[in-house]
FIKOLZA-1660 file (N, C-alpha, C; in steps of 0.1 Angstrom, whole numbers, plus 5000, padded with zeros to 4 digits):
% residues 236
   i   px   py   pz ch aa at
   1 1752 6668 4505  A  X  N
   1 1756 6659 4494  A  X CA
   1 1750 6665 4481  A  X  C
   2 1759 6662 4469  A  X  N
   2 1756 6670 4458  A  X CA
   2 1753 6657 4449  A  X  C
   3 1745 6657 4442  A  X  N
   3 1738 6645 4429  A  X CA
   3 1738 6653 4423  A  X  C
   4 1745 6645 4408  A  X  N
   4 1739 6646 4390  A  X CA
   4 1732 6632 4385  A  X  C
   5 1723 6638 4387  A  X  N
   5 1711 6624 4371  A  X CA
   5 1713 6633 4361  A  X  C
   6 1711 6618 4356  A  X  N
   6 1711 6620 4341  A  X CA
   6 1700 6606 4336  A  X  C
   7 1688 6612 4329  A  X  N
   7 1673 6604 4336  A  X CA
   7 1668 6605 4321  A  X  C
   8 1659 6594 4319  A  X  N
   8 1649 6588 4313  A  X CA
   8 1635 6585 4320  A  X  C
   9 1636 6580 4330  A  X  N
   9 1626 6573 4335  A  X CA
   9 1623 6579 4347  A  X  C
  10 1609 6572 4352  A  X  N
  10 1604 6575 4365  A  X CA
  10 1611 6567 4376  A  X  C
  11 1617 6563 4375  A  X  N
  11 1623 6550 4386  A  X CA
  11 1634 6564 4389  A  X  C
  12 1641 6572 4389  A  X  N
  12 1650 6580 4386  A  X CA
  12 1643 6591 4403  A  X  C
  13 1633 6596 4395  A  X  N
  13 1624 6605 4405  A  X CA
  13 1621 6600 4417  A  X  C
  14 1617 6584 4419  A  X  N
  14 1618 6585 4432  A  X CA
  14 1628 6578 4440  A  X  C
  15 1640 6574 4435  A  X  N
  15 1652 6576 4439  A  X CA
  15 1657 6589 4444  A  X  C
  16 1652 6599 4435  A  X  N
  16 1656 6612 4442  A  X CA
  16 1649 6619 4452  A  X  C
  17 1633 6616 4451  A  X  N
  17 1626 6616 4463  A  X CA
  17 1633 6609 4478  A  X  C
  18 1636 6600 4476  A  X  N
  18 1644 6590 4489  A  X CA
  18 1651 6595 4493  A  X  C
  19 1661 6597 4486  A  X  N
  19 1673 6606 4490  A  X CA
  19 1676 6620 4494  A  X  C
  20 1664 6625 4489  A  X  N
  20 1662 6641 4499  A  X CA
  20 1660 6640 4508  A  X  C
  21 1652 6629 4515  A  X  N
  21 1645 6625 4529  A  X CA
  21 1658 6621 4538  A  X  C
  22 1671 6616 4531  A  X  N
  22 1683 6613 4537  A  X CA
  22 1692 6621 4540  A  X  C
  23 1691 6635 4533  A  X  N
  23 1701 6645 4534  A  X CA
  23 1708 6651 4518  A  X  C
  24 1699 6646 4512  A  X  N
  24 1708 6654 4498  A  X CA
  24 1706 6669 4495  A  X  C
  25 1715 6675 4494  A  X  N
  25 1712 6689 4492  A  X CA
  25 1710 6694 4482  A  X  C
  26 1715 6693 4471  A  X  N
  26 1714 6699 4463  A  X CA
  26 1715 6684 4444  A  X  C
  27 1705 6687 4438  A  X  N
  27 1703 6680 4425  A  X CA
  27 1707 6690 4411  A  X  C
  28 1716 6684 4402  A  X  N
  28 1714 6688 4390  A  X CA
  28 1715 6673 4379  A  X  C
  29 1704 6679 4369  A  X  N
  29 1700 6673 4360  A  X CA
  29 1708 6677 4348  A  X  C
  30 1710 6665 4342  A  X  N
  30 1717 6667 4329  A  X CA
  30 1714 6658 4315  A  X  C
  31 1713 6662 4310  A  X  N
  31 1701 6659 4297  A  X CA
  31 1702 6663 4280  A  X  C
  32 1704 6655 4271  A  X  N
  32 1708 6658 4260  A  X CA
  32 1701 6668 4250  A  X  C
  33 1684 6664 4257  A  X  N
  33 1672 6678 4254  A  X CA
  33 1674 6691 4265  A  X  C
  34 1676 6700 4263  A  X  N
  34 1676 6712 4272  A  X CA
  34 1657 6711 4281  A  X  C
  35 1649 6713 4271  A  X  N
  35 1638 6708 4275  A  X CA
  35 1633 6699 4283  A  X  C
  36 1642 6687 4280  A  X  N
  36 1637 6676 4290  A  X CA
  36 1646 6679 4299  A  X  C
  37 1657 6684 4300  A  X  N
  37 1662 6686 4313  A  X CA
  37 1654 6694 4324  A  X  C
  38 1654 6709 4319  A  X  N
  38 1642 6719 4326  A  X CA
  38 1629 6714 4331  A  X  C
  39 1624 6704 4326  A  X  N
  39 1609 6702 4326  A  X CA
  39 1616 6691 4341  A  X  C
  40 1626 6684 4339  A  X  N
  40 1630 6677 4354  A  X CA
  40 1636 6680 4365  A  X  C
  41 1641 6694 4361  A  X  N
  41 1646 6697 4369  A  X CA
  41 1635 6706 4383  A  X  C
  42 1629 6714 4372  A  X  N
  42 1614 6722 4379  A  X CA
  42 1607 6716 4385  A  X  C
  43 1604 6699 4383  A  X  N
  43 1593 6688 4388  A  X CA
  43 1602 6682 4403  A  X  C
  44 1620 6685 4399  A  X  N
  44 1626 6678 4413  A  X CA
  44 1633 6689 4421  A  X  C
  45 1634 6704 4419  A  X  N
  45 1642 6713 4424  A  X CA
  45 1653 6712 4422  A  X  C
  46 1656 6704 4411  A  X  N
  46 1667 6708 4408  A  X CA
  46 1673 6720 4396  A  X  C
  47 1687 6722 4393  A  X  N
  47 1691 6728 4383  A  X CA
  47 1693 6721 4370  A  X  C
  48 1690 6727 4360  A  X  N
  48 1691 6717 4343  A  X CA
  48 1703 6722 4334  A  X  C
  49 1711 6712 4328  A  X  N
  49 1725 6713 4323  A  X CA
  49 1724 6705 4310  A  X  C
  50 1733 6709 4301  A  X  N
  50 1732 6699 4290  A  X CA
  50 1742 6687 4294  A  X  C
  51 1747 6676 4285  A  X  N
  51 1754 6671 4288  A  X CA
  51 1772 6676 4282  A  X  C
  52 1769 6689 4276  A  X  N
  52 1785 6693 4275  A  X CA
  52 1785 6700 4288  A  X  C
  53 1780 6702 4300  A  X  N
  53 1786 6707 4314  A  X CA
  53 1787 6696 4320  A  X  C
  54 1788 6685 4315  A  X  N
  54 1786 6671 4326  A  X CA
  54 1801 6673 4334  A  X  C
  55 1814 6676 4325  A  X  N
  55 1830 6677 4331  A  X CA
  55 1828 6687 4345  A  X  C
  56 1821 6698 4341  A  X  N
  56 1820 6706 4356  A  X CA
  56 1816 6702 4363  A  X  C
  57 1799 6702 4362  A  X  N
  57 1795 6692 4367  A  X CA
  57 1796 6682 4381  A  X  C
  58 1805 6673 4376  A  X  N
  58 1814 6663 4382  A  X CA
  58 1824 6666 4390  A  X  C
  59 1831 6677 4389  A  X  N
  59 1837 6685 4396  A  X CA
  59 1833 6693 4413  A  X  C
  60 1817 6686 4413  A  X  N
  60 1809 6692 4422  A  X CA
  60 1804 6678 4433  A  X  C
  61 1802 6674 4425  A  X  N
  61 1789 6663 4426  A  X CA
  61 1791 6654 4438  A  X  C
  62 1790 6646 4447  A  X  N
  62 1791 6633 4455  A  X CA
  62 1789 6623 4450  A  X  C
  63 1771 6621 4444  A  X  N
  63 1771 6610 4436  A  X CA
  63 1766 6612 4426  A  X  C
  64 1768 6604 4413  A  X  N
  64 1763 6604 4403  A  X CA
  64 1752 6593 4399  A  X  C
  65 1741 6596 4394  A  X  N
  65 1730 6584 4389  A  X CA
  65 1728 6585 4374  A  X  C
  66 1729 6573 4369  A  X  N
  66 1728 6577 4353  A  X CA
  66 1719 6565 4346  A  X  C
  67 1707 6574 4338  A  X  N
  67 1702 6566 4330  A  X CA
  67 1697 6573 4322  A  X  C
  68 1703 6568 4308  A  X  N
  68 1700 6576 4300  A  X CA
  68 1704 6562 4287  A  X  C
  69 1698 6567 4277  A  X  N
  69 1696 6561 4262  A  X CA
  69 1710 6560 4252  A  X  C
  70 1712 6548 4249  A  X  N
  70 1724 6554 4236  A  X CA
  70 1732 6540 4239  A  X  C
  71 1740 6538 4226  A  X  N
  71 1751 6526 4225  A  X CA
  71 1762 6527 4231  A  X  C
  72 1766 6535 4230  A  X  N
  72 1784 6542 4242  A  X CA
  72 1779 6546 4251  A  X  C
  73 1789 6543 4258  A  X  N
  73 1789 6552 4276  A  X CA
  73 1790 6565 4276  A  X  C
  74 1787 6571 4284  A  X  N
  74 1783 6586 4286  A  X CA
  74 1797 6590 4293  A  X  C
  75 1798 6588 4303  A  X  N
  75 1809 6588 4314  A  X CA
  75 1818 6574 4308  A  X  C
  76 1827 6587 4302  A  X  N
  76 1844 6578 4293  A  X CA
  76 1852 6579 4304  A  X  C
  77 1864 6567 4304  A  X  N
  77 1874 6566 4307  A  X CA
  77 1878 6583 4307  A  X  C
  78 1881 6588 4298  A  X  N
  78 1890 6600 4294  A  X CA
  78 1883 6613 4305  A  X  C
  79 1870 6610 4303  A  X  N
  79 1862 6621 4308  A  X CA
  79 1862 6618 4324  A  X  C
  80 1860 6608 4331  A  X  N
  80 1864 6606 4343  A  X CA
  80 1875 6609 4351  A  X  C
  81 1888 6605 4341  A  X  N
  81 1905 6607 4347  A  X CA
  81 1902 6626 4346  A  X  C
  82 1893 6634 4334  A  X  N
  82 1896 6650 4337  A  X CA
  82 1890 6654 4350  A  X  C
  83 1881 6644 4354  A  X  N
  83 1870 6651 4364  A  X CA
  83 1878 6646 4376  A  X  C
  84 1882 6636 4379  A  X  N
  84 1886 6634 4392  A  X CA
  84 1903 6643 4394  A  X  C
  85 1909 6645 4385  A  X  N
  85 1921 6654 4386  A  X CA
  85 1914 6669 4390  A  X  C
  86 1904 6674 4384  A  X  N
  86 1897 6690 4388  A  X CA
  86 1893 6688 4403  A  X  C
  87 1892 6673 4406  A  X  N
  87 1882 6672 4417  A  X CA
  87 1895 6671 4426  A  X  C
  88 1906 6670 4423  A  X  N
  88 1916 6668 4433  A  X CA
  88 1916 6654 4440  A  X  C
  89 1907 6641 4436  A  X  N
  89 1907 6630 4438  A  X CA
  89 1893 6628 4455  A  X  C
  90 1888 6641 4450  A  X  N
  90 1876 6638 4461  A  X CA
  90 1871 6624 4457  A  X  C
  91 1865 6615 4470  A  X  N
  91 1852 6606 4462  A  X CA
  91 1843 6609 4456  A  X  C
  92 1840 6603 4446  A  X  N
  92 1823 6600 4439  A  X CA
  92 1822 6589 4437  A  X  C
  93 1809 6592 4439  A  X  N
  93 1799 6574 4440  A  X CA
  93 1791 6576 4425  A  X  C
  94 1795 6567 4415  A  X  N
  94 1786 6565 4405  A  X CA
  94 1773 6556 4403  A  X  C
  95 1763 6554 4398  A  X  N
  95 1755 6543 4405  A  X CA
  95 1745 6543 4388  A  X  C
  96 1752 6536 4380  A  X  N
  96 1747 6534 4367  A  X CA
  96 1734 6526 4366  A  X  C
  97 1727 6532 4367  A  X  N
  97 1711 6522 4363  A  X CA
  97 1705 6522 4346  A  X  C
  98 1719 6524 4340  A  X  N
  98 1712 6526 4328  A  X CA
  98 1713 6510 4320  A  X  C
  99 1705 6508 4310  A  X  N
  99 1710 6495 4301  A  X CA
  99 1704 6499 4285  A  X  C
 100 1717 6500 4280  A  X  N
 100 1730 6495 4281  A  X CA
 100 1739 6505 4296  A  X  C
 101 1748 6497 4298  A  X  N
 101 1755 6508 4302  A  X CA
 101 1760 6521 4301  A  X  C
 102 1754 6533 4314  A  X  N
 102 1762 6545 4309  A  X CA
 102 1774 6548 4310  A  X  C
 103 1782 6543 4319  A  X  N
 103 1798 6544 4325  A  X CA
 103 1807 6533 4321  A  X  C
 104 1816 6534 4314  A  X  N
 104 1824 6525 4311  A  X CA
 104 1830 6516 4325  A  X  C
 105 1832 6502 4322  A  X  N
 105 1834 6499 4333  A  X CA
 105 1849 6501 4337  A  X  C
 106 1858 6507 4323  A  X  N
 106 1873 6512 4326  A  X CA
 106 1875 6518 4338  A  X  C
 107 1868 6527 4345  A  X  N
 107 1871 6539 4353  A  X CA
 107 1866 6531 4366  A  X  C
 108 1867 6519 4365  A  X  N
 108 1869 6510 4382  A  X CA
 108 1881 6510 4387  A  X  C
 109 1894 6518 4375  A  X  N
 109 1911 6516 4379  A  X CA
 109 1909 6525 4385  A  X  C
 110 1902 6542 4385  A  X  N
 110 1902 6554 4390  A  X CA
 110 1906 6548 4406  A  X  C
 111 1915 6557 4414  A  X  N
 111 1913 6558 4427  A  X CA
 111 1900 6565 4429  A  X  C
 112 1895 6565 4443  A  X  N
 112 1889 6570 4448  A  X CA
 112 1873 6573 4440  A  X  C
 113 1870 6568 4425  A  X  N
 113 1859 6566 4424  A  X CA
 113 1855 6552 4426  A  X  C
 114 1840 6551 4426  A  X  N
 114 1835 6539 4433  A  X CA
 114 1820 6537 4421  A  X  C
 115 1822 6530 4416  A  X  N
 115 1811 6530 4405  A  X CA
 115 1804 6513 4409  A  X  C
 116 1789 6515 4412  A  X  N
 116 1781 6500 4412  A  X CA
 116 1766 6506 4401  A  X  C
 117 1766 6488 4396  A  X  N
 117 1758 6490 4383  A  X CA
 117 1744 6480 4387  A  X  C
 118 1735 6484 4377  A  X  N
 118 1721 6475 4379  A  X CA
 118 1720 6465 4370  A  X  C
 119 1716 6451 4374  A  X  N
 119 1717 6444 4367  A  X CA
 119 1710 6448 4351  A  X  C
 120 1711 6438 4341  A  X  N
 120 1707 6443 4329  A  X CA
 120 1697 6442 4329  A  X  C
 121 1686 6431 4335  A  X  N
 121 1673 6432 4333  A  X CA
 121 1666 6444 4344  A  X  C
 122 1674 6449 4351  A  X  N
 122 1666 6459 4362  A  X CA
 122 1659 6467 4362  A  X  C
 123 1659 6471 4343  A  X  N
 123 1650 6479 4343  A  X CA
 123 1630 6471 4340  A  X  C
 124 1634 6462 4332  A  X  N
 124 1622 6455 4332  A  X CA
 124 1617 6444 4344  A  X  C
 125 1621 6444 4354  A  X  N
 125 1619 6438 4366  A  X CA
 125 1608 6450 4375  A  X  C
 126 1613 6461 4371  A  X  N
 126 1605 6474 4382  A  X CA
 126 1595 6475 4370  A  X  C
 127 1593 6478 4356  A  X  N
 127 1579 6477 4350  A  X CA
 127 1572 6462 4355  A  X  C
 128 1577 6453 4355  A  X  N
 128 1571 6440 4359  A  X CA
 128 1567 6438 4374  A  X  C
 129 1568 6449 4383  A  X  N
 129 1569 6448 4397  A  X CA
 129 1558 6438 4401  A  X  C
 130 1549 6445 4400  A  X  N
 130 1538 6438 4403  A  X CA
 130 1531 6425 4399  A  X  C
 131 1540 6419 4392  A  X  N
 131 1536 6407 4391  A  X CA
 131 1540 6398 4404  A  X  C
 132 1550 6404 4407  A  X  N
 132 1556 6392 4427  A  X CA
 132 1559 6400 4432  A  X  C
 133 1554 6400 4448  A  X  N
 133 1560 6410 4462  A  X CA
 133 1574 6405 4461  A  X  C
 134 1584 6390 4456  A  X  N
 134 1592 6392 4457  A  X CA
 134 1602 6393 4451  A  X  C
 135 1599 6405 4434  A  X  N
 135 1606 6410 4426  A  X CA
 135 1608 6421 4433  A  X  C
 136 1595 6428 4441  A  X  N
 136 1598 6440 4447  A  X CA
 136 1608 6443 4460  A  X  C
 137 1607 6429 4463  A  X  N
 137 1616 6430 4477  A  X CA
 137 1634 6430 4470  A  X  C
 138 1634 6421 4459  A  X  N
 138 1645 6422 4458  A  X CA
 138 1651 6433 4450  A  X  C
 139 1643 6440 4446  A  X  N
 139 1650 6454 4438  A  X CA
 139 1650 6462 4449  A  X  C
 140 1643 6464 4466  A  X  N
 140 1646 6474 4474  A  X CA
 140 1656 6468 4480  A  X  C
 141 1661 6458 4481  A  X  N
 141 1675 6453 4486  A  X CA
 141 1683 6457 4477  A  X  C
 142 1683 6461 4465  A  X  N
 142 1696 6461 4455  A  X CA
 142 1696 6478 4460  A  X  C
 143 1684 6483 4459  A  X  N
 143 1685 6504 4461  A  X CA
 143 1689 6504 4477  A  X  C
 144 1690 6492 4488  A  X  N
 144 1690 6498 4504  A  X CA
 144 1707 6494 4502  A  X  C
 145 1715 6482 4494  A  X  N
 145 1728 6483 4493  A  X CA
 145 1736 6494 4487  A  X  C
 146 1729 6504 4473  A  X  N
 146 1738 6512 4470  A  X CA
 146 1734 6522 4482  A  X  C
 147 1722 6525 4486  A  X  N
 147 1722 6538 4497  A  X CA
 147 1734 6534 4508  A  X  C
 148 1735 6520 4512  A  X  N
 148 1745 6516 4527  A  X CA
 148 1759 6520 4519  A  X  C
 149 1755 6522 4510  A  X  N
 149 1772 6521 4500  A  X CA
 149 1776 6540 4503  A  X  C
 150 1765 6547 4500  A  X  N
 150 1768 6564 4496  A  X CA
 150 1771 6567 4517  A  X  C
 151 1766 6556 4523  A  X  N
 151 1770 6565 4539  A  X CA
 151 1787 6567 4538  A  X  C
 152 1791 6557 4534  A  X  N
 152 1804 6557 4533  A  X CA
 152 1812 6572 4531  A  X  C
 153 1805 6576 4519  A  X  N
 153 1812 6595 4508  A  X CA
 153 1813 6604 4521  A  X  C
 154 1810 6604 4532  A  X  N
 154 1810 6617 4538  A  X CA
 154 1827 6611 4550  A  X  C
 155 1821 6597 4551  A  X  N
 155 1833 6591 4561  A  X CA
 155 1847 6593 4553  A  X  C
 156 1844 6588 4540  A  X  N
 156 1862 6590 4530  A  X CA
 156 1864 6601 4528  A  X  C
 157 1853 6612 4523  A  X  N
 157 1858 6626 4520  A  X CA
 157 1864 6632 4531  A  X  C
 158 1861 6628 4545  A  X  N
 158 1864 6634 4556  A  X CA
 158 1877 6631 4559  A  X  C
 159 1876 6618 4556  A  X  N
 159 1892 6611 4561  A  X CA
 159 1907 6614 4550  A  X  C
 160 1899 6622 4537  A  X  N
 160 1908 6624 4524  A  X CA
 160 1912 6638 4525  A  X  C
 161 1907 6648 4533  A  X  N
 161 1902 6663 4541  A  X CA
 161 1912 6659 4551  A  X  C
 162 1908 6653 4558  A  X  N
 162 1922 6658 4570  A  X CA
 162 1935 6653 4564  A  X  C
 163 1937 6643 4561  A  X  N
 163 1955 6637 4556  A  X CA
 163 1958 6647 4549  A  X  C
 164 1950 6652 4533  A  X  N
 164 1955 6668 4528  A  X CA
 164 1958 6674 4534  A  X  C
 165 1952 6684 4546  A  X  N
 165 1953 6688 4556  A  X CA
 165 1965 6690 4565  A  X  C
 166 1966 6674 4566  A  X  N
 166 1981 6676 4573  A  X CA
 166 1992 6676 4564  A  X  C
 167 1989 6668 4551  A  X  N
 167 1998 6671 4544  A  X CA
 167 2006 6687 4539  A  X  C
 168 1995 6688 4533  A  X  N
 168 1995 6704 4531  A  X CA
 168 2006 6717 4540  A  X  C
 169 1998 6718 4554  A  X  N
 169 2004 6722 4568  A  X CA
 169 2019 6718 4567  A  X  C
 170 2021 6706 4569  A  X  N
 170 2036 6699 4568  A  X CA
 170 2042 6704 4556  A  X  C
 171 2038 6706 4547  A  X  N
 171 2049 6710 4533  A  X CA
 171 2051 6723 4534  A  X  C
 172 2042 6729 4536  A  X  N
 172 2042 6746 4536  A  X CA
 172 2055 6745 4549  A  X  C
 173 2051 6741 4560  A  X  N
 173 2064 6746 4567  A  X CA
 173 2077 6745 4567  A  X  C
 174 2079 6730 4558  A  X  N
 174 2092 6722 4554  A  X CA
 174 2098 6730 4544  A  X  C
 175 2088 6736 4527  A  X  N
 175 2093 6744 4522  A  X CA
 175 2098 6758 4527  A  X  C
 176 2091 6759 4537  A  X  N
 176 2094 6776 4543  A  X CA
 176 2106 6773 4550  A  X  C
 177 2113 6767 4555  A  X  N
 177 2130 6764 4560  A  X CA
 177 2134 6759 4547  A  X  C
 178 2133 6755 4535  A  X  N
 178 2141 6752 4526  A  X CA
 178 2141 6763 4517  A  X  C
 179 2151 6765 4507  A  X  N
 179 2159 6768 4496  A  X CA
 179 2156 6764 4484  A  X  C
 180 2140 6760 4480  A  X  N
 180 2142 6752 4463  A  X CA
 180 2136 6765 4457  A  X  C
 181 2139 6756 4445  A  X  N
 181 2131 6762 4429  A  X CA
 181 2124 6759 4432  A  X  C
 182 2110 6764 4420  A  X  N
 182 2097 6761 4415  A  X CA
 182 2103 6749 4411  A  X  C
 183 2106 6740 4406  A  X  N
 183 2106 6728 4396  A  X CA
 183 2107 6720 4412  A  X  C
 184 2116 6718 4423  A  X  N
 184 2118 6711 4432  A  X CA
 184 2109 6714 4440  A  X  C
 185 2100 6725 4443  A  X  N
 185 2083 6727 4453  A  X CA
 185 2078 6717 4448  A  X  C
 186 2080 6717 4435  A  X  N
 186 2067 6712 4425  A  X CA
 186 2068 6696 4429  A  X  C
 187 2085 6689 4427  A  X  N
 187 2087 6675 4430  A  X CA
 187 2081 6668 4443  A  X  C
 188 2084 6681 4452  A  X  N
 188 2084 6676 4468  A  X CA
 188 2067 6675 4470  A  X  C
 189 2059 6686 4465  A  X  N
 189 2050 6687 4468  A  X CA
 189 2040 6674 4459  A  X  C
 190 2047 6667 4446  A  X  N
 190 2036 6657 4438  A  X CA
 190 2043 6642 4449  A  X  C
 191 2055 6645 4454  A  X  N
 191 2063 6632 4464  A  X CA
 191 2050 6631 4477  A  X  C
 192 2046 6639 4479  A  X  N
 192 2042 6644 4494  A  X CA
 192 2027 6634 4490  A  X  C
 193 2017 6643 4474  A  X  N
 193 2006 6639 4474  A  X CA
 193 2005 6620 4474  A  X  C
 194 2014 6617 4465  A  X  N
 194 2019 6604 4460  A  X CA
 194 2016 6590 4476  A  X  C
 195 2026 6600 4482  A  X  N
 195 2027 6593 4493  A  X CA
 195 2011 6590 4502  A  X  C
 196 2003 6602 4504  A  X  N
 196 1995 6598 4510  A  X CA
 196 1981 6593 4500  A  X  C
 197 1984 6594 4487  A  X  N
 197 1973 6584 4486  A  X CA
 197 1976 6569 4481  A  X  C
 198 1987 6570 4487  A  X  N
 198 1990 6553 4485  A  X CA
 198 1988 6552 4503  A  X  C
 199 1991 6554 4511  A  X  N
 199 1985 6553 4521  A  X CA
 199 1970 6553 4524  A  X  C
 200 1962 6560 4519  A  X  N
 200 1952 6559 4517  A  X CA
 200 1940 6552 4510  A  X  C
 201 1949 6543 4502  A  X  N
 201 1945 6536 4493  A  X CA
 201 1935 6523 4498  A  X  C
 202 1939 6519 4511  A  X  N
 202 1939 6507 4511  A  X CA
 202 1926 6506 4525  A  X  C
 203 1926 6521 4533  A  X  N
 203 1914 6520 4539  A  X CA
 203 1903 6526 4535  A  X  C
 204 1901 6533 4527  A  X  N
 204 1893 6540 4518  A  X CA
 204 1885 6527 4512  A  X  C
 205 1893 6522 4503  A  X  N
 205 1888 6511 4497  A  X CA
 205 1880 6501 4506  A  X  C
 206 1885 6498 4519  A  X  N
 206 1877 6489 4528  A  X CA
 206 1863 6491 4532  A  X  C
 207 1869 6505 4535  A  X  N
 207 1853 6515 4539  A  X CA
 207 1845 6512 4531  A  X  C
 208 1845 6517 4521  A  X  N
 208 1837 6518 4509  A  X CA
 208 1829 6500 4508  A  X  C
 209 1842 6488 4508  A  X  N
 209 1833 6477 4509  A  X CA
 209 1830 6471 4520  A  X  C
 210 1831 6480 4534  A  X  N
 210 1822 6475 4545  A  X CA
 210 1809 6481 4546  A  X  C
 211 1804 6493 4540  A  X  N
 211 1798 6497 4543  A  X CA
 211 1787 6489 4537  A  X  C
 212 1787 6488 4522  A  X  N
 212 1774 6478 4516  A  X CA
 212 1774 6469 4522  A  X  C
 213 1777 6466 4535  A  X  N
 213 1777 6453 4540  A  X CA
 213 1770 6453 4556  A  X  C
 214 1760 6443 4559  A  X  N
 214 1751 6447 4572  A  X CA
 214 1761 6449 4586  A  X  C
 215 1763 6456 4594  A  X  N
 215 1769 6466 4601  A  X CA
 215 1779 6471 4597  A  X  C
 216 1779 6478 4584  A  X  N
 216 1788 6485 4580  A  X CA
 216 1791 6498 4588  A  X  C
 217 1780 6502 4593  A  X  N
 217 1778 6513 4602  A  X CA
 217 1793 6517 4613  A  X  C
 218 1795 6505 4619  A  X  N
 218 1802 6504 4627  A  X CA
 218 1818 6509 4624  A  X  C
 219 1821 6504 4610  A  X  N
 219 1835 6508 4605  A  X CA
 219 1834 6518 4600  A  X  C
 220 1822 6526 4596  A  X  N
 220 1828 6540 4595  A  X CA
 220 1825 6548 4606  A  X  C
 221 1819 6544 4615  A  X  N
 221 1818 6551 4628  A  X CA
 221 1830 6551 4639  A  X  C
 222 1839 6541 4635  A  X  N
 222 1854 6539 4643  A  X CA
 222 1862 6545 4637  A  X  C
 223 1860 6549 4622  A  X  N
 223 1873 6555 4614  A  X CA
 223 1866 6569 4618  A  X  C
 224 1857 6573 4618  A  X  N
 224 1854 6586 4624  A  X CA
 224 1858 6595 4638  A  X  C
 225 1860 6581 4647  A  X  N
 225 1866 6583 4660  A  X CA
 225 1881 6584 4657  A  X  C
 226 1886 6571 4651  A  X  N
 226 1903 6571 4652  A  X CA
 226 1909 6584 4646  A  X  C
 227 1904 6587 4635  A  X  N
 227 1908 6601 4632  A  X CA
 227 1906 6610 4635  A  X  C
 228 1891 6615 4642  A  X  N
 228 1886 6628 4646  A  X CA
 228 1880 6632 4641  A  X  C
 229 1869 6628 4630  A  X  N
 229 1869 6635 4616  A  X CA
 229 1858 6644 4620  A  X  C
 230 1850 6646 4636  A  X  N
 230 1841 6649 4643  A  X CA
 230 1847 6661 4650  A  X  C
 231 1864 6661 4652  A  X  N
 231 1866 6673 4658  A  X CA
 231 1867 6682 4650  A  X  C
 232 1861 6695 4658  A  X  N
 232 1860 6714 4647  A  X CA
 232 1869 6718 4649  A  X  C
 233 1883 6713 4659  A  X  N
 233 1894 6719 4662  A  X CA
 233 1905 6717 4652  A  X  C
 234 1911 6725 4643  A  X  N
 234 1917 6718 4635  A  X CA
 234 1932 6716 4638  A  X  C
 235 1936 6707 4632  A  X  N
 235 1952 6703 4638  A  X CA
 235 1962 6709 4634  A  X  C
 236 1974 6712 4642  A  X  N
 236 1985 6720 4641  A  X CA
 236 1999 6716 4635  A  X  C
% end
């Protein structure tokens, strides 16, 4: 699993502490000071980026965490639709902890991205922790629903990986007995993509909101069966 923060605070770090213990592989930091980026990325192993690489970036990433300073959203409408087109419509999980908001909430029309936000006072609730065991209990319920949320990325990516897959296989052979132009590959081939992610539209999406949900476990562990997404043998 690939993360980009984009960080202010310490609430940020041990978020990313957590999540290395879960399987995250690889962190990059992105940051408007070059300096403050480096100085967090050396303290978390990760790599340090400004925020004009954020488009590549994203192009990489599984999830994104963002908290960072400023009146406009960081992650625009415009800047989202370039990244998930480079990305070929993989999922990403956004998970905005900033206030104000860093991500527009426009880019909830995106397919295949999935963006959940912290409430507005969330950040002054974790400075205030310690005034009640049950401010604390309820901010690790809000971080144990987006974690139940990210099991989901590996079940959709898998399931968005093989339909390509077959898609793909099927078109190459179909065009290989046909006779088109480049302009008519091009139709058949955007007809083909079209088709399966409106097919896919509608369990993707379920996944994604069973999982934040207690035995979410189970639905992505049946969509993992019904498809295969476990077999190394690939299909013909």
């Amino acid at each position: 699993m690939r993360w980009i923060s984009r960080s202010r605070s310490s609430s940020v770090s041990t978020r990313n502490e957590t999540l290395r213990k879960h399987g995250l592989e690889s962190i990059s930091i992105a940051n408007r000071t070059p300096k403050r980026a480096a100085a967090l990325a050396e303290q978390f192993g990760a790599t340090a980026h400004g925020l004009d690489e954020l488009e590549a970036l994203l192009g990489d990433a599984d999830v994104v965490i963002t908290s960072i300073g400023g009146d406009e959203p960081i992650l625009t409408l415009d800047l989202a639709k370039r990244a998930m087109k480079n990305r070929r419509n993989r999922p990403l999980f956004v998970i905005d902890i900033g206030v104000p908001r860093n991500a527009d909430p426009a880019i909830d029309e995106i397919d295949n991205l999935y963006r959940a936000v912290a409430s507005k006072n969330a950040e002054h609730r974790v400075r205030e922790a310690e005034r009640g065991m049950a401010i604390v209990v309820e901010e690790q319920q809000r971080f144990d629903g987006w974690f139940s949320a990210l099991r989901a990325v590996p079940t959709i990516r898998g399931l968005r990986d093989r339909a390509e897959g077959i898609r793909t296989r099927e078109l190459e052979k179909t065009l290989g007995r046909l006779e088109l132009g480049d302009k008519e590959q091009s139709a058949v081939d955007a007809l083909t993509k079209a088709i399966v992610n409106k097919i896919m539209h509608a369990p993707v999406s379920r996944l994604k909101q069973e999982a934040e949900r207690e035995g979410g476990m189970a639905y992505l562990e049946t969509a993992r069966v019904l498809f295969a997404l476990d077999d190394e043998s690939d299909e013909k």
